[in-house]
C-alpha positions in Angstrom: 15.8 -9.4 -183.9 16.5 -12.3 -181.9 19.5 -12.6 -179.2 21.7 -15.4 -178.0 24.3 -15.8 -175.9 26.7 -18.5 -175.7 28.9 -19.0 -173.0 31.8 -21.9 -172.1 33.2 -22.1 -169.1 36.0 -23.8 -167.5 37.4 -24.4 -164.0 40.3 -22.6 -163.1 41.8 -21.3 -159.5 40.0 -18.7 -158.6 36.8 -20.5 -159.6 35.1 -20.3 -162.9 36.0 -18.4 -166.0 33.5 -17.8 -168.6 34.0 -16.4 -172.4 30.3 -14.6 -173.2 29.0 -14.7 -177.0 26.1 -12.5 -177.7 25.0 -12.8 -180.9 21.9 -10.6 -182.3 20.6 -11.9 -186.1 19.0 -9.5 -188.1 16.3 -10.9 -189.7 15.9 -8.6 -192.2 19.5 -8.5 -193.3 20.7 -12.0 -192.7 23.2 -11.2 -191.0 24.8 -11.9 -187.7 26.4 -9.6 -184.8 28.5 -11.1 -182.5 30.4 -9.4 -179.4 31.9 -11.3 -176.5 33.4 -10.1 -173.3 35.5 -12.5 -170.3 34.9 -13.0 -166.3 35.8 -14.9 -163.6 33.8 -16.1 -160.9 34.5 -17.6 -157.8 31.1 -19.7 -157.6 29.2 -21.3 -160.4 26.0 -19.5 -158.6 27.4 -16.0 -159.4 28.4 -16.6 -162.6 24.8 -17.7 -163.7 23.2 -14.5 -161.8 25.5 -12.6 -163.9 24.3 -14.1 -166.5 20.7 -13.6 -165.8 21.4 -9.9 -165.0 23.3 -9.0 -168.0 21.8 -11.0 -170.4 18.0 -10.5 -169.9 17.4 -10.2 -173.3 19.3 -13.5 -174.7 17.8 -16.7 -174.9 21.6 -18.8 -173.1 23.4 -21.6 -173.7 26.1 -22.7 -171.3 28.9 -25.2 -172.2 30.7 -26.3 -169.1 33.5 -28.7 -168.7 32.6 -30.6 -165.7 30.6 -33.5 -164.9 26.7 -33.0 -165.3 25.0 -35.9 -163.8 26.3 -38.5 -161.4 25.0 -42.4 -160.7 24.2 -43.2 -157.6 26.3 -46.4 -157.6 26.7 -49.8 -159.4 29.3 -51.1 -161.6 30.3 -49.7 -164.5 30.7 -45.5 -165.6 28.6 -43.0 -166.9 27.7 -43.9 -170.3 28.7 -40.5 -171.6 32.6 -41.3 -170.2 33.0 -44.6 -171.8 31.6 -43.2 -175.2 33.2 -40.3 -175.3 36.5 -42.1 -175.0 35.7 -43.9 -178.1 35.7 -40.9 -179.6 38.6 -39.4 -178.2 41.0 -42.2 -179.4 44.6 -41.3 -178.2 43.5 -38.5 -176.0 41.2 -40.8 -173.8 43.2 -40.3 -170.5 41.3 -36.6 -170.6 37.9 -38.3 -169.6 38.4 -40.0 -166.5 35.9 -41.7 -163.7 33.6 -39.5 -162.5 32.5 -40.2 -158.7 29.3 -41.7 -157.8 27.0 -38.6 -155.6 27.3 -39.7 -152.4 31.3 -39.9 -152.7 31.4 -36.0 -154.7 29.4 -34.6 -151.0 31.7 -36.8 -148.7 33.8 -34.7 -146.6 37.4 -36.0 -147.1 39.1 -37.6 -150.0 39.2 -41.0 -147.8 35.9 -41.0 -147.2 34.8 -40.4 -150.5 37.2 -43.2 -151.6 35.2 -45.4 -148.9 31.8 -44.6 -150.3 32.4 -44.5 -153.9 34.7 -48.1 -153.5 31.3 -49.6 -151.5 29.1 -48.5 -154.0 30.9 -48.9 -157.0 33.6 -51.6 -156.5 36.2 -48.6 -157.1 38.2 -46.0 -155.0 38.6 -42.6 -157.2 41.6 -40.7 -158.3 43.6 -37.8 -156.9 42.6 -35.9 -160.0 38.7 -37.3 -159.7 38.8 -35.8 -156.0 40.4 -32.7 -157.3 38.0 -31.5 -158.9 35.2 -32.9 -156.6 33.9 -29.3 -155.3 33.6 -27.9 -158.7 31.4 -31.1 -159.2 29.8 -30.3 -155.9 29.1 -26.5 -157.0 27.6 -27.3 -160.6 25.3 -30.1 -159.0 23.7 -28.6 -156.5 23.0 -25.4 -158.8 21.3 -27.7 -161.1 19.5 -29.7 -158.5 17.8 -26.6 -157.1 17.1 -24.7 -160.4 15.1 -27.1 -162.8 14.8 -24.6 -165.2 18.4 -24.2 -166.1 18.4 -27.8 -166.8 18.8 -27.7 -170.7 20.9 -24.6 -170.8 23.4 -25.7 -168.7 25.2 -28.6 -170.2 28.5 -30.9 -170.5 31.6 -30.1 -172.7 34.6 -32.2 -173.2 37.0 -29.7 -174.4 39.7 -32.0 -175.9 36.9 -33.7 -177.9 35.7 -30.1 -179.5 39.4 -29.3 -180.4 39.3 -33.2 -182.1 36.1 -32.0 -184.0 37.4 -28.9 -184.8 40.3 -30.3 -186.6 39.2 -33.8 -187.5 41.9 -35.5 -185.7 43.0 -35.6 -181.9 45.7 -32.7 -181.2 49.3 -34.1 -181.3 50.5 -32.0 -178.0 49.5 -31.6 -174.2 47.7 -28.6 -173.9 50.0 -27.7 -170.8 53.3 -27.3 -173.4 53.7 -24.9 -175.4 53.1 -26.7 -178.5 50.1 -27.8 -177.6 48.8 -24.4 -176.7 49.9 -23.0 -180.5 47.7 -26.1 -182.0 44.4 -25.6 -179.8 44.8 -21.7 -180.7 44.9 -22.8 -184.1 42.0 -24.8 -184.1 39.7 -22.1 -182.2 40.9 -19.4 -185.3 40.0 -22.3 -187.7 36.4 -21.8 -186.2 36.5 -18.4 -185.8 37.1 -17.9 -189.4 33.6 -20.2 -190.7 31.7 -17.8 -187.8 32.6 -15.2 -189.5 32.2 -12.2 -186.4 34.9 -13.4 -183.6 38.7 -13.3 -183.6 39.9 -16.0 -181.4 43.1 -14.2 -180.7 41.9 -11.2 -179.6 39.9 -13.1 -176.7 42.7 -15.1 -176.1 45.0 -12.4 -175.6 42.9 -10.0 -173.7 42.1 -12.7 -171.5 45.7 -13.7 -170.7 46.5 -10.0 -170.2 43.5 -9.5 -168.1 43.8 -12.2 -165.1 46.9 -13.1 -163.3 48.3 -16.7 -163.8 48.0 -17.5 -160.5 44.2 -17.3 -161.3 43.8 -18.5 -164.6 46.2 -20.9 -166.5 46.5 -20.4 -170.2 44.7 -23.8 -171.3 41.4 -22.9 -169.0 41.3 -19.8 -171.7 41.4 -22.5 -174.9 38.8 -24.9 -172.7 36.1 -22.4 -172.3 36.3 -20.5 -175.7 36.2 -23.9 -177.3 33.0 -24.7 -174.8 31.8 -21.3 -175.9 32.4 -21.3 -179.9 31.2 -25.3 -179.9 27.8 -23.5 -178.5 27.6 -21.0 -180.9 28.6 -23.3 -184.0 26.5 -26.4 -182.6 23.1 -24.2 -182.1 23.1 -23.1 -185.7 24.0 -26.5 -187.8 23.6 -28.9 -185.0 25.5 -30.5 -182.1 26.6 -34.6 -182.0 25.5 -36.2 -178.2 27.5 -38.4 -176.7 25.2 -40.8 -176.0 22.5 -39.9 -178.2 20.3 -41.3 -175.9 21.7 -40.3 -172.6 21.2 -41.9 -168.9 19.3 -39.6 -166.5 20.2 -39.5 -163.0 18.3 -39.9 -160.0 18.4 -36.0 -159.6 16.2 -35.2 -163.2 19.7 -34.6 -164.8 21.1 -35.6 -168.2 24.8 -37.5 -168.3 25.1 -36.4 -171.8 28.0 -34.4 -173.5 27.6 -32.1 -176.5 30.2 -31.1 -179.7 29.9 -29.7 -182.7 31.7 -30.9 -185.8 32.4 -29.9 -189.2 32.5 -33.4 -190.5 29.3 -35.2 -190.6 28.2 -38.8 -191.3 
């Protein structure tokens, strides 16, 4: 038997929250079983040596959405931004300038504009700076721990639930008709895995943590991160680029989906 475990995960107030899937094939009866459990975490660091503690077994795959790799400067944005809102077509506004390094360590949202305008001809947003120390705790986990380099990689939730349908979703995720379509989606997936009910992760999840920690659309993002890991690993993920930049750190500026429409 060989074991896996998938795991997206999403920023959310009290830090990080993570949906697990393990999933164990038996080889001698083809088949696949799948059990998931929920956490939060208030730095990426812990999360990970949960991770390593409780899953010593599986061979992981982490889907975060937040910024893996940053440029150092120049003009002109991460190749994996501008492509990916190619992709994203109406719902571009969700992928938005990511900082240069220097400006995501600076100590003040008006020195980071400084820097990042110097080295890149442009200040940042309120939203870029917002989630600058989320940035700032992914990067320097990766930057110290080479070997968690490949598992640990981007996810733009907004373009899985696009693949997942085949079109962009019609509603803000923040309303409640947006909510209803992206749960839709993540059951549409659920079903071709066969193992997981969307739903019942959804709803334990919502019951589990208090708003004030966890927002309902941070429970669509990461279960979307995590089932686009599962789905992607066993018929293949789309890379946007496919041939990604690397950063002066050793890291990848590369984002991953899985579809079920392919060329």
């Amino acid at each position: 038997m060989g074991k896996k475990v998938f795991v997206g995960v999403d920023g959310c107030r009290a830090g990080w929250f993570a949906v697990f899937l393990e999933e164990e094939k038996d080889e001698r009866e083809k088949e696949y079983d799948c059990k998931w459990e929920v956490a939060l975490f208030p730095e990426f660091s812990l999360l990970m040596d949960f991770l390593e503690n409780n899953y010593t077994q599986a061979e992981p795959l982490v889907l975060i959405d937040i910024p893996v790799g940053l440029k150092n400067g120049g003009a002109g944005e991460r190749l994996a931004d501008t492509e990916a809102r190619k992709i994203m077509k109406s719902r571009k506004s969700s992928i938005f300038p990511v900082p240069c390094r220097e400006a995501v360590y600076a100590e003040s949202y008006e020195k980071a504009c400084e820097v990042n305008e110097k080295l890149t001809g442009k200040r940042i947003s309120k939203q870029a700076w917002n989630i600058v120390p989320k940035i700032r705790d992914v990067d320097s986990f990766l930057v110290k721990n080479e070997n968690y380099r490949e598992k640990v990689r981007e996810v733009g939730p907004e373009i899985c639930f696009q693949a997942f349908e085949g079109s962009p979703m019609k509603f803000s995720k923040k309303k409640a008709e947006g909510f209803l379509e992206r749960k839709k989606a993540l059951g549409r997936v659920c079903k071709s895995s066969g193992e997981i009910a969307a739903c019942k992760i959804i709803e334990y999840s919502l019951s589990k943590y208090r708003r004030k920690d966890l927002a309902k659309d941070d429970v669509l993002d990461a279960l979307a991160a995590a089932l686009t890991a599962l789905m992607g690993s066993k018929y293949g993920f789309v890379y946007v680029p496919d041939n990604p930049e690397i950063d002066s750190m050793g890291l990848k500026m590369q984002m991953l989906y899985f579809s079920f429409i392919t060329d």
